[in-house]
MDAnalysis code that builds the backbone (N, CA, C; Angstrom):
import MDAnalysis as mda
import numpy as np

u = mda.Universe.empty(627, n_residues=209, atom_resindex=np.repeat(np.arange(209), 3), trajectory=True)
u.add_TopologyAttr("name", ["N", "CA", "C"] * 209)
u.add_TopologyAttr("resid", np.arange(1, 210))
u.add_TopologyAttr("resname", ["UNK", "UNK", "UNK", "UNK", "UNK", "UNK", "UNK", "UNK", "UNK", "UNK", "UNK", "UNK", "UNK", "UNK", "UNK", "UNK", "UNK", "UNK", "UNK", "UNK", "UNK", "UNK", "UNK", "UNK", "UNK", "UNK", "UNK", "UNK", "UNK", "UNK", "UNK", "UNK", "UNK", "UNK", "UNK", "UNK", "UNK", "UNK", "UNK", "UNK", "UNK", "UNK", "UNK", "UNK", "UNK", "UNK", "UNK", "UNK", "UNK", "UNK", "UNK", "UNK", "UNK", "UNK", "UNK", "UNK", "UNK", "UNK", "UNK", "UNK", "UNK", "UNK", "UNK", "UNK", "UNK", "UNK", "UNK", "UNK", "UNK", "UNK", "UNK", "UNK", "UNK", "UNK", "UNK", "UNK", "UNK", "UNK", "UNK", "UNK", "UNK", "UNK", "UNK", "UNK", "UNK", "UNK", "UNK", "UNK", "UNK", "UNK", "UNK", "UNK", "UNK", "UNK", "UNK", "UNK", "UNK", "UNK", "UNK", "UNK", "UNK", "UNK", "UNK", "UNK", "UNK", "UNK", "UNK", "UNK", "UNK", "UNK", "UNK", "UNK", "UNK", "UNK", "UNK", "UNK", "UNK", "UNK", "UNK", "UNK", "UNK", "UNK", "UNK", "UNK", "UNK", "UNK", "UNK", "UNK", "UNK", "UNK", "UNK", "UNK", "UNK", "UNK", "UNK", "UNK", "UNK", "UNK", "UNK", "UNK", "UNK", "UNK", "UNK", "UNK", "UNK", "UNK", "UNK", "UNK", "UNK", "UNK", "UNK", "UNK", "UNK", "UNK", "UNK", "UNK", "UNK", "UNK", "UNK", "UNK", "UNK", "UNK", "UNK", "UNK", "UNK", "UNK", "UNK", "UNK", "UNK", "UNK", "UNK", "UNK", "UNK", "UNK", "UNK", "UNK", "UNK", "UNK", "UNK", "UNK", "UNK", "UNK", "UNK", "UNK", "UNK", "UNK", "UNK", "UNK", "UNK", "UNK", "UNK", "UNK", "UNK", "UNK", "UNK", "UNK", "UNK", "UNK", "UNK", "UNK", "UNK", "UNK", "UNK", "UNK", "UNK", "UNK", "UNK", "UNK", "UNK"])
u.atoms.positions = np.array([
    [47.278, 109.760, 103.834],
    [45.993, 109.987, 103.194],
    [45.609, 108.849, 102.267],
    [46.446, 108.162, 102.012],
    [46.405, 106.872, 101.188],
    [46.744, 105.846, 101.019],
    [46.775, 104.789, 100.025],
    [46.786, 103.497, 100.693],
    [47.700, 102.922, 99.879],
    [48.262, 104.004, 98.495],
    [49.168, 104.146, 97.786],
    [49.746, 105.411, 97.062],
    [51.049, 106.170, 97.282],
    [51.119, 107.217, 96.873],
    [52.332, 107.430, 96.255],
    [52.986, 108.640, 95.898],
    [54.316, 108.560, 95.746],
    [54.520, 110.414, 95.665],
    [55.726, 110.711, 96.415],
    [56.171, 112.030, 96.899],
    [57.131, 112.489, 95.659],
    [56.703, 113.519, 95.107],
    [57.765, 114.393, 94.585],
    [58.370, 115.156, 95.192],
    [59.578, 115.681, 95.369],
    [60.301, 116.536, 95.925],
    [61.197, 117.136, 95.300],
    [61.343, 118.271, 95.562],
    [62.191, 119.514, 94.450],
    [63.906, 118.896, 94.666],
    [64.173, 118.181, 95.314],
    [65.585, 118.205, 95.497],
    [66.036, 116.675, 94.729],
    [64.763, 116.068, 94.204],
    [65.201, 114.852, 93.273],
    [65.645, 115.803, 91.784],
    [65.334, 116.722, 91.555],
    [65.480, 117.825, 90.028],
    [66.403, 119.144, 90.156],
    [67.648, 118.692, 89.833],
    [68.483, 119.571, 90.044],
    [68.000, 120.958, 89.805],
    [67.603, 121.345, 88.555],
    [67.670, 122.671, 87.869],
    [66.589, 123.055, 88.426],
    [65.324, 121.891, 89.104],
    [64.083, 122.992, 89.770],
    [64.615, 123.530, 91.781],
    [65.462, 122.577, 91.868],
    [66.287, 122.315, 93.438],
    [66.962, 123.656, 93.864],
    [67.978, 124.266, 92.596],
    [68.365, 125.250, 92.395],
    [67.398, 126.726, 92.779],
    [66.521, 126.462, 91.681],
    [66.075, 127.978, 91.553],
    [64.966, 128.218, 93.267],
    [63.918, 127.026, 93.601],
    [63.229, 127.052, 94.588],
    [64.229, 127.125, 95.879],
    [65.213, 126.630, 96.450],
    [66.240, 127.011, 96.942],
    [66.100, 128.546, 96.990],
    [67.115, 129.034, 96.203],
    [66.710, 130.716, 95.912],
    [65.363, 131.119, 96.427],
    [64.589, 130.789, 95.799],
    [63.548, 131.723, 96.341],
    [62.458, 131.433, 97.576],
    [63.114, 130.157, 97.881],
    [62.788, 130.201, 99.438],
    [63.325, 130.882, 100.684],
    [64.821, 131.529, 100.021],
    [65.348, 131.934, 101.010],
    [65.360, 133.406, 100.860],
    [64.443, 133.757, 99.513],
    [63.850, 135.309, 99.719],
    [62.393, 135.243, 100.503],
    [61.978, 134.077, 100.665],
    [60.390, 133.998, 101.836],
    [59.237, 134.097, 100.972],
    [59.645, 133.302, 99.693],
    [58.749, 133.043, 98.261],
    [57.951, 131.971, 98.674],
    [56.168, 132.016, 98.982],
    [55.615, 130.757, 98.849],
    [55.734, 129.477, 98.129],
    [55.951, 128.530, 97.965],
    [55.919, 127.581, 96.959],
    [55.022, 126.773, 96.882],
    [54.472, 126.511, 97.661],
    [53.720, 125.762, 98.198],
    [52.562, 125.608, 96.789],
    [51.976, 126.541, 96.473],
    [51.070, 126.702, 95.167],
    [51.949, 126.410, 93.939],
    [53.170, 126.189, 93.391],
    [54.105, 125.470, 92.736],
    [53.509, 124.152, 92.942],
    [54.108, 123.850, 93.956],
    [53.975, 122.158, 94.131],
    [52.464, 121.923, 94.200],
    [51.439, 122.284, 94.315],
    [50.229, 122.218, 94.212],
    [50.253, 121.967, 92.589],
    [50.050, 123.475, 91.768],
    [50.581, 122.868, 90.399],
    [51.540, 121.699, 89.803],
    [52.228, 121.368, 90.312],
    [53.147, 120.408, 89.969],
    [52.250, 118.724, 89.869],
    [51.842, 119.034, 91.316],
    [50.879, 117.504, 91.708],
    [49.709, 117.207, 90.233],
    [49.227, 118.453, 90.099],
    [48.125, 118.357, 88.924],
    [48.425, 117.969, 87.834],
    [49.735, 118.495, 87.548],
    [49.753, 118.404, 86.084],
    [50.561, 116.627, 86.163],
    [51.304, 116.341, 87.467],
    [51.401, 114.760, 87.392],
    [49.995, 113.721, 87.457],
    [49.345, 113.770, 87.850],
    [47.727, 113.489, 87.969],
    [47.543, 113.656, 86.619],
    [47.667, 114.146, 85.913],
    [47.230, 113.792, 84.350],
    [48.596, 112.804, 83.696],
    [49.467, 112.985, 83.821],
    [50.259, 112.126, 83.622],
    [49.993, 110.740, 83.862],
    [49.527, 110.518, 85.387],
    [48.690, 109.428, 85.763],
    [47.979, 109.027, 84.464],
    [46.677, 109.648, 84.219],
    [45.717, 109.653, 83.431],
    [46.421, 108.931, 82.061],
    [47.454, 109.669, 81.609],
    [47.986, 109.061, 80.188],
    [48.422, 107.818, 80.729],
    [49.316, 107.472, 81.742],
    [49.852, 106.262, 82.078],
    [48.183, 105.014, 81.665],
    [47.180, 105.440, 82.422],
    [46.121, 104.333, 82.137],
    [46.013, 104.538, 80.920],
    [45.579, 105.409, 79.724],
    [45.122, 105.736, 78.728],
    [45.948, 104.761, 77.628],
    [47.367, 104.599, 78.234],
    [48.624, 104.018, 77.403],
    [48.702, 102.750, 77.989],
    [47.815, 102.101, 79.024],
    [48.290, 100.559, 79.621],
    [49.268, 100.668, 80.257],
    [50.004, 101.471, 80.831],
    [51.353, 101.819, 81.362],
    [52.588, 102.395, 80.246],
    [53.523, 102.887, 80.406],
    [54.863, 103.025, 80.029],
    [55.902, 103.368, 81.339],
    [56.571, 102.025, 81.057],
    [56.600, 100.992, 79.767],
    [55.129, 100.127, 79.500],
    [54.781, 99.319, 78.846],
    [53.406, 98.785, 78.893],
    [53.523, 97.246, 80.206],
    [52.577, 97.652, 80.602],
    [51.801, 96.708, 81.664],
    [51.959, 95.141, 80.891],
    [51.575, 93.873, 81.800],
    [51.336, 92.824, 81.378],
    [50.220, 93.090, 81.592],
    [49.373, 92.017, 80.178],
    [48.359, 91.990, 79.539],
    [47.818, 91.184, 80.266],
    [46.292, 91.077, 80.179],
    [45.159, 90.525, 81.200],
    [45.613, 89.352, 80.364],
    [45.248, 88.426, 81.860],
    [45.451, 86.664, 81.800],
    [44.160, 86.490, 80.784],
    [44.547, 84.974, 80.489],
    [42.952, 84.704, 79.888],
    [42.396, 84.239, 80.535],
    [41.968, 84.131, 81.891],
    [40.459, 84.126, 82.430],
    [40.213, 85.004, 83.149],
    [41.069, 86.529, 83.267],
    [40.601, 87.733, 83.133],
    [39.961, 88.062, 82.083],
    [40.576, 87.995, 81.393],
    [39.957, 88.358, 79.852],
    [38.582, 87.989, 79.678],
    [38.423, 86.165, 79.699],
    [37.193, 85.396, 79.808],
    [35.591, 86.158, 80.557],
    [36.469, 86.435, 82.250],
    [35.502, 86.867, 82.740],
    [34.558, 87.871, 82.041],
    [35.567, 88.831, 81.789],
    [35.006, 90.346, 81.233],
    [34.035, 90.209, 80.631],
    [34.585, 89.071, 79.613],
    [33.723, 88.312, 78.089],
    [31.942, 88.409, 78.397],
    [32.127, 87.371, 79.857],
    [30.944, 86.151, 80.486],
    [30.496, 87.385, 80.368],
    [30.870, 88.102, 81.472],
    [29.872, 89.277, 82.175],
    [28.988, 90.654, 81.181],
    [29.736, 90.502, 80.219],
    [29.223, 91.281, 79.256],
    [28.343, 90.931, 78.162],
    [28.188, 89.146, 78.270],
    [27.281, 88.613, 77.931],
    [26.046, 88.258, 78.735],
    [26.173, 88.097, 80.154],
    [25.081, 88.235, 80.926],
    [24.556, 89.515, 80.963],
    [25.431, 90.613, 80.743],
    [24.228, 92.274, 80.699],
    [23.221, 92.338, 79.461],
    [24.357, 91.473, 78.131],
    [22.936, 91.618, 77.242],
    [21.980, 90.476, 77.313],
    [21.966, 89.543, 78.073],
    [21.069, 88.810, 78.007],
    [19.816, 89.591, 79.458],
    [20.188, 90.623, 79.581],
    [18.994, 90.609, 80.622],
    [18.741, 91.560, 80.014],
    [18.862, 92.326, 78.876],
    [18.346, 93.438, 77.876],
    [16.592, 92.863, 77.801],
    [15.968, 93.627, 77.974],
    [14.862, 93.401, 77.191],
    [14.767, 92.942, 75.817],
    [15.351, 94.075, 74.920],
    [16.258, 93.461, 73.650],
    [16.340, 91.928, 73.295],
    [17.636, 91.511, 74.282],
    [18.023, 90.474, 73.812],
    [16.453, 89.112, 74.421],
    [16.164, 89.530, 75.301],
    [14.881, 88.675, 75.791],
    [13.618, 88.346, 75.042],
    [13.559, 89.846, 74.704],
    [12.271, 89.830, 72.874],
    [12.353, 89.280, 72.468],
    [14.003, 89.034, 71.614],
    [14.334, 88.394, 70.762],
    [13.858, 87.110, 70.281],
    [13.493, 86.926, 68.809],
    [12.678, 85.256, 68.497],
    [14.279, 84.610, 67.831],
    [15.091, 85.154, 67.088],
    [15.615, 84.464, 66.397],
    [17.019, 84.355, 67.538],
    [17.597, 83.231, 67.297],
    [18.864, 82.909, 68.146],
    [20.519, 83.523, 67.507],
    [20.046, 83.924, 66.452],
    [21.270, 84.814, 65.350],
    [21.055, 86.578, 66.359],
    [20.015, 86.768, 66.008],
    [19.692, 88.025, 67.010],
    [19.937, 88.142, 67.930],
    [20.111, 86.918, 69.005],
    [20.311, 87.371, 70.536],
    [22.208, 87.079, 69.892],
    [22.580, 86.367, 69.247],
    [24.047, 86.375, 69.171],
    [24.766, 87.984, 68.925],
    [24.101, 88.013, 67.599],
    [24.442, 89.749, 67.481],
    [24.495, 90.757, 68.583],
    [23.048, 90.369, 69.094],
    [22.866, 91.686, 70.559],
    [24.388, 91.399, 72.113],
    [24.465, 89.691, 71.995],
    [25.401, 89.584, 72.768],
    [27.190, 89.778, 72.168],
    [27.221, 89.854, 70.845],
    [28.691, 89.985, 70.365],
    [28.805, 91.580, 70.687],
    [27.722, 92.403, 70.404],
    [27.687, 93.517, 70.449],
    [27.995, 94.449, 71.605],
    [27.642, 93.761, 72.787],
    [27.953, 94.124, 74.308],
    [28.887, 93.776, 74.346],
    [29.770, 92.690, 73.853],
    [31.126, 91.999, 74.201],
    [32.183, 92.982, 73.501],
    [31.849, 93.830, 72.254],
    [32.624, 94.560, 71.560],
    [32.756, 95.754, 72.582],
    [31.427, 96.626, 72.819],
    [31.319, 97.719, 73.447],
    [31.848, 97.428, 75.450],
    [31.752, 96.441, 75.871],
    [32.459, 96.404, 77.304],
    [34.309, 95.671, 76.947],
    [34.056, 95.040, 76.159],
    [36.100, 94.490, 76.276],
    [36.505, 94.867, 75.070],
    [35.951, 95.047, 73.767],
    [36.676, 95.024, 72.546],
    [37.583, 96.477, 73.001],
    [37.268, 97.566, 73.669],
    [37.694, 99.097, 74.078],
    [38.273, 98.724, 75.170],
    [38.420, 97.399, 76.474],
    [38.345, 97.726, 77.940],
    [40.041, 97.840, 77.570],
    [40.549, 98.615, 78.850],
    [41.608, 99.138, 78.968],
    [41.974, 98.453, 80.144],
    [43.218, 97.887, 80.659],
    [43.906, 97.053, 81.485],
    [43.550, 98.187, 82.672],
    [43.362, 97.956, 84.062],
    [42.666, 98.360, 85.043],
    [42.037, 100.043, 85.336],
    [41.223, 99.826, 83.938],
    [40.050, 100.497, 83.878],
    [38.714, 100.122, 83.536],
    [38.560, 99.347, 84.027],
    [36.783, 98.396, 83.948],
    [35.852, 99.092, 84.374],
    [36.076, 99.863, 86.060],
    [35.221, 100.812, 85.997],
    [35.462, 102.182, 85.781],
    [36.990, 102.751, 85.687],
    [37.151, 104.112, 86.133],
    [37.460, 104.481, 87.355],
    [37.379, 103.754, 87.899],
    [37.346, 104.025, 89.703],
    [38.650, 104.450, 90.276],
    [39.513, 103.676, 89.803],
    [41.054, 103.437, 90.083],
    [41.572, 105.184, 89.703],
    [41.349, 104.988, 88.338],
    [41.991, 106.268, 87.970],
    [41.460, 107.430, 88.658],
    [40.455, 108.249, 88.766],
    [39.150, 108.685, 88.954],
    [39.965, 109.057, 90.505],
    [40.103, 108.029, 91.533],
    [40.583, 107.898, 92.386],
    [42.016, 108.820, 92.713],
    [42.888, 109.225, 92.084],
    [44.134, 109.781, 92.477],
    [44.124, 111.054, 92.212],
    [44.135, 111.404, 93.265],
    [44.348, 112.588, 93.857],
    [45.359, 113.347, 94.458],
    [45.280, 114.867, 95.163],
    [46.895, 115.101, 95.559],
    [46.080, 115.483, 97.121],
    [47.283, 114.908, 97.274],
    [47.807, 114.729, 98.975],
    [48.478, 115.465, 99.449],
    [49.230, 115.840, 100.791],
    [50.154, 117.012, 101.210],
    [51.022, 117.490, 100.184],
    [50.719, 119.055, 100.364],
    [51.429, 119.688, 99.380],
    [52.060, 120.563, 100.451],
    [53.588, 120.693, 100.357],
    [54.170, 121.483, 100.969],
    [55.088, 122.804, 100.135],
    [56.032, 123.005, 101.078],
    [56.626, 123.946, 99.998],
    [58.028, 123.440, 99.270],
    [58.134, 122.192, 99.567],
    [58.990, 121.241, 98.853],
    [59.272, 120.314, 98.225],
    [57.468, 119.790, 98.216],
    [57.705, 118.705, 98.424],
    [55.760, 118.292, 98.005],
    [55.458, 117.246, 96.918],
    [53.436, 117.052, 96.587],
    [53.784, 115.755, 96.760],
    [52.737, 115.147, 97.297],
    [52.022, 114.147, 97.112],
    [50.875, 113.146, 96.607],
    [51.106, 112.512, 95.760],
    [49.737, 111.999, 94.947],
    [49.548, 111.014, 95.435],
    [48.423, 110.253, 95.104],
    [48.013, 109.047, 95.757],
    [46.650, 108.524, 95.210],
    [46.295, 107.344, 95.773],
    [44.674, 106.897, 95.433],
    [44.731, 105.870, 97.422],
    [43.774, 106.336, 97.822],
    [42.822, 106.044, 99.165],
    [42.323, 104.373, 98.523],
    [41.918, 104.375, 97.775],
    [41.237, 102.797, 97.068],
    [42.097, 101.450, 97.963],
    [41.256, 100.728, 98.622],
    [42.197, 99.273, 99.234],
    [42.803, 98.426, 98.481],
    [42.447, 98.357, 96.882],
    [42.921, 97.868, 96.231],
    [44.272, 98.362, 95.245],
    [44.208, 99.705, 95.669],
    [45.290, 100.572, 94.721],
    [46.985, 100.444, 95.363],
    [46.998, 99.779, 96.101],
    [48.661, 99.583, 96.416],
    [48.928, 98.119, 95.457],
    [48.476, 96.736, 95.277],
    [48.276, 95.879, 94.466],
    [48.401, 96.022, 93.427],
    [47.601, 96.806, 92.681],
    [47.889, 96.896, 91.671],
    [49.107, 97.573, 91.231],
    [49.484, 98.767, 91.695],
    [50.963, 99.446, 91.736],
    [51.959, 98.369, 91.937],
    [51.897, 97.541, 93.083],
    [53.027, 96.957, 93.479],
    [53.240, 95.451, 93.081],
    [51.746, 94.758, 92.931],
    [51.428, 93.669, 92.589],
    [51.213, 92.966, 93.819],
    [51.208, 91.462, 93.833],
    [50.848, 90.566, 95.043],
    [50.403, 89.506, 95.225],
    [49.991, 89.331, 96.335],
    [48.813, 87.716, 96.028],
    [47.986, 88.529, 97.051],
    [46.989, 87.721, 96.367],
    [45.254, 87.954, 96.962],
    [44.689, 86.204, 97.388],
    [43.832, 86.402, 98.525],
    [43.095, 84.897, 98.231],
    [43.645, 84.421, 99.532],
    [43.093, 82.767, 99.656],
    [42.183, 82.557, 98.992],
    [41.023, 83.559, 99.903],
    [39.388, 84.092, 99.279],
    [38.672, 84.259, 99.771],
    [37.004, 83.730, 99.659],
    [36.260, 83.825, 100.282],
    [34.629, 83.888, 100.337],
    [34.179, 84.900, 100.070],
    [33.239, 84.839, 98.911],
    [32.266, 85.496, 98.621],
    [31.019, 85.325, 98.823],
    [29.982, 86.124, 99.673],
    [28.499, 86.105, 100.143],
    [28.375, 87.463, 99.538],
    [26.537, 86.795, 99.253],
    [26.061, 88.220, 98.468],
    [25.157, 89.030, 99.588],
    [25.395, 90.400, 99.265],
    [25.230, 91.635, 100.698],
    [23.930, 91.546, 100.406],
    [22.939, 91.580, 99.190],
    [21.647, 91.573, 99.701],
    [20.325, 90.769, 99.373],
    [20.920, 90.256, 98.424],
    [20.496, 88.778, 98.285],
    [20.372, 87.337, 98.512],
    [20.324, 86.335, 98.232],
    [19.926, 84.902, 98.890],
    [21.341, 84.291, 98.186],
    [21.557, 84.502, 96.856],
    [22.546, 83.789, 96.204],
    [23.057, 84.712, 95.514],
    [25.023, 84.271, 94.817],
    [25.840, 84.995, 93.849],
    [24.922, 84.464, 92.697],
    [25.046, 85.294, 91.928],
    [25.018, 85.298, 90.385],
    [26.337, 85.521, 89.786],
    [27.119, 84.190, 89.225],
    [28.429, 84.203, 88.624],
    [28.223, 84.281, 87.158],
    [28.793, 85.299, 86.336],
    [28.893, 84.969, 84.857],
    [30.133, 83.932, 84.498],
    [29.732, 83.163, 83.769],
    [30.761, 82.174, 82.921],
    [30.979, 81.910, 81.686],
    [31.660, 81.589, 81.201],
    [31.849, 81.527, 79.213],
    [30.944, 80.949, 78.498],
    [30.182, 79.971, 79.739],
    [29.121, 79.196, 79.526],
    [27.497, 79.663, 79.717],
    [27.501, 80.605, 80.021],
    [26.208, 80.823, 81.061],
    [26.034, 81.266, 82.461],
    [25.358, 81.266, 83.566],
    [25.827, 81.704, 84.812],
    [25.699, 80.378, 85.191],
    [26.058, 81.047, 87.072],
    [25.804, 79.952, 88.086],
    [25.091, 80.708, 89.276],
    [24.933, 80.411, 89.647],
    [23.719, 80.747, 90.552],
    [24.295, 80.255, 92.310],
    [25.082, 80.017, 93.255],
    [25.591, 79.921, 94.327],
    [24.883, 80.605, 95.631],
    [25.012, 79.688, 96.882],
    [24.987, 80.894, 98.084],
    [26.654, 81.797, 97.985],
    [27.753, 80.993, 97.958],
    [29.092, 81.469, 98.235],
    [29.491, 81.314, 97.374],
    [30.994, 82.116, 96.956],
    [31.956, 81.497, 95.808],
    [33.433, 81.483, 96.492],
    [33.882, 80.478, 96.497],
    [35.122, 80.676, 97.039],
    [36.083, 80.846, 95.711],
    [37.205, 81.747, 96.129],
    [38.020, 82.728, 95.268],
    [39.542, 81.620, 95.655],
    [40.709, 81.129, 94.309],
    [41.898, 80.954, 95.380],
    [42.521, 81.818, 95.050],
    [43.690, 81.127, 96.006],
    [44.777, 82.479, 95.747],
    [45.015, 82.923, 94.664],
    [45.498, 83.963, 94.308],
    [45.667, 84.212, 92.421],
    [47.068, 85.837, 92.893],
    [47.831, 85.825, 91.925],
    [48.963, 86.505, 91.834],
    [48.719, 87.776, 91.325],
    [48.798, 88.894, 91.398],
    [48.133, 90.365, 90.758],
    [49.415, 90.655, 90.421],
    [49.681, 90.996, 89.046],
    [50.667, 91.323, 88.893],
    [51.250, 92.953, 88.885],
    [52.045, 93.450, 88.667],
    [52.471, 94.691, 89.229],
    [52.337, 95.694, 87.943],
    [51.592, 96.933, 88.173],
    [51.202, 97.433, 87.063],
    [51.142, 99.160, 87.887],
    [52.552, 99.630, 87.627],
    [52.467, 101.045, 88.116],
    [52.445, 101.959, 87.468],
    [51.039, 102.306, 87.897],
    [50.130, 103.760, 87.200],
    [51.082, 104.894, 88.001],
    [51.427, 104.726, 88.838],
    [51.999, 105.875, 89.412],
    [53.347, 106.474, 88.952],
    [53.474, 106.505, 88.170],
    [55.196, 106.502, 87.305],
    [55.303, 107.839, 86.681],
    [56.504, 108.122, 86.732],
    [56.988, 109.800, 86.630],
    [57.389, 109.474, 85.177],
    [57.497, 110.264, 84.577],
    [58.124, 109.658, 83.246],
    [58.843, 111.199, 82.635],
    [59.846, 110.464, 81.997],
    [60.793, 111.843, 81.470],
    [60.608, 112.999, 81.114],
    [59.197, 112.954, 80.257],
    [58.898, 114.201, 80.191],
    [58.224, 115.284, 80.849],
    [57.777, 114.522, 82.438],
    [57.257, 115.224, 83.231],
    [58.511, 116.219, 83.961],
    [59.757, 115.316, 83.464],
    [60.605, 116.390, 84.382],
    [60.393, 117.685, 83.849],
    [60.547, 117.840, 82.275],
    [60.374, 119.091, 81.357],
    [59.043, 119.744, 82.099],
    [57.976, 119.102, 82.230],
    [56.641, 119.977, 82.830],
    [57.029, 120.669, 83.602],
    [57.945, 119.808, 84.860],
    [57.964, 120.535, 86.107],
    [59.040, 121.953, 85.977],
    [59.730, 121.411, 85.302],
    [60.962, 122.962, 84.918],
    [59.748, 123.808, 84.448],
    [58.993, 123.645, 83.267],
    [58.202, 124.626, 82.878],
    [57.176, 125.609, 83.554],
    [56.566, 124.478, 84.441],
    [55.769, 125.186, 85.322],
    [56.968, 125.706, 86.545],
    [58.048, 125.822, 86.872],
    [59.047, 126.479, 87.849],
    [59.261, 127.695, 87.447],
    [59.618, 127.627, 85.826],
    [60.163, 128.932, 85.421],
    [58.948, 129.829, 85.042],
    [57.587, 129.111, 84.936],
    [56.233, 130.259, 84.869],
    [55.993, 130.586, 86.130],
    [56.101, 130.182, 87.420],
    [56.237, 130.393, 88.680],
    [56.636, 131.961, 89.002],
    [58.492, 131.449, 88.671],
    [59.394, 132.716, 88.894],
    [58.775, 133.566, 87.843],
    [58.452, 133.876, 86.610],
    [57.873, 134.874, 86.190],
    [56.556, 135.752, 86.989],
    [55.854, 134.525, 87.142],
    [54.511, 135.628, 87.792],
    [55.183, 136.406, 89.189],
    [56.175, 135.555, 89.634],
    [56.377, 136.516, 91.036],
    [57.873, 137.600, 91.050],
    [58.139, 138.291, 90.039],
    [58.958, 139.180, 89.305],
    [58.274, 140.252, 88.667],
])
């Protein structure tokens, strides 16, 4: 279902391995367990971006960084706002101001939301959930890589519009080179999810008693 995922299974957790065991072999659904299970890792996800990873991610290069910068200075310059503007202190303000509100907050691969937003649960059995994100770009970033080199043409226009530290550029094409993505896995179980999953096991066996 996806293009990056990762399988939980009851028999990596001893003490949940145990009890589902048991009550599979009284002809106990589980299946809605591991459904729950997937969800409450999917927010885990969520904290993983919220936190930059744990352990923490490497930090955006600086002409990642840069870009973000450019581009958030080309949105306020096409403000009406900043276009009104007579004094050149004013359009600075209106553009520091977009630069605070798009990077001073941006969060390491959450620029748009998309990524995260994106992971979802996948086969859920009675042993066994699957999470994942469908996104072409979401195994890369998990795993890291090289990208490149590529061409860029614009889908409905005549020319790119590139933001730069400087100003734009204006192009038919942009050629991209190779560049290294480094490895940044959102998908990570982390210790205290084992505690979730016992918790939600043993609220399980209660409701069905």
């Amino acid at each position: 279902m996806s293009n990056v995922e990762i399988k939980i299974e009851a028999k990596g957790i001893d003490t949940v391995q145990n009890v589902l065991e048991s009550m599979a072999v009284r002809g106990v659904r589980l299946s809605p367990l591991m459904g729950r299970i997937g969800i409450a890792l999917i927010a885990s996800v969520h904290e993983n971006f919220a936190m930059e990873g744990r352990p923490k991610w490497k930090p955006l290069s600086a002409k990642t960084a840069a870009s973000y910068q450019a581009s958030a200075v080309q949105k306020a310059q096409s403000t009406k706002r900043w276009q009104s503007a007579k004094k050149e202190s004013t359009k600075r303000s209106i553009e520091s101001s977009r630069v605070e509100k798009d990077v001073g907050g941006h969060k390491i691969l959450v620029q748009s939301g998309e990524l995260r937003q994106s992971i979802v649960l996948g086969e859920v059995t009675d042993s066994s959930v699957v999470i994942g994100s469908s996104l072409p770009y979401a195994r890369i970033h998990q795993l890291g890589g090289t990208i490149g080199p590529i061409t860029i043409k614009p889908k409905d226009k005549q020319a790119l519009v590139i933001p730069t530290a400087n100003g734009t550029i204006i192009r038919r094409s942009a050629n991209i080179p190779e560049r290294k993505i480094p490895a940044r896995p959102y998908l990570a179980i982390q210790l205290e999810d084992i505690a979730v999953i016992e918790r939600l096991t043993m609220a399980y066996i209660r409701e069905g008693t």
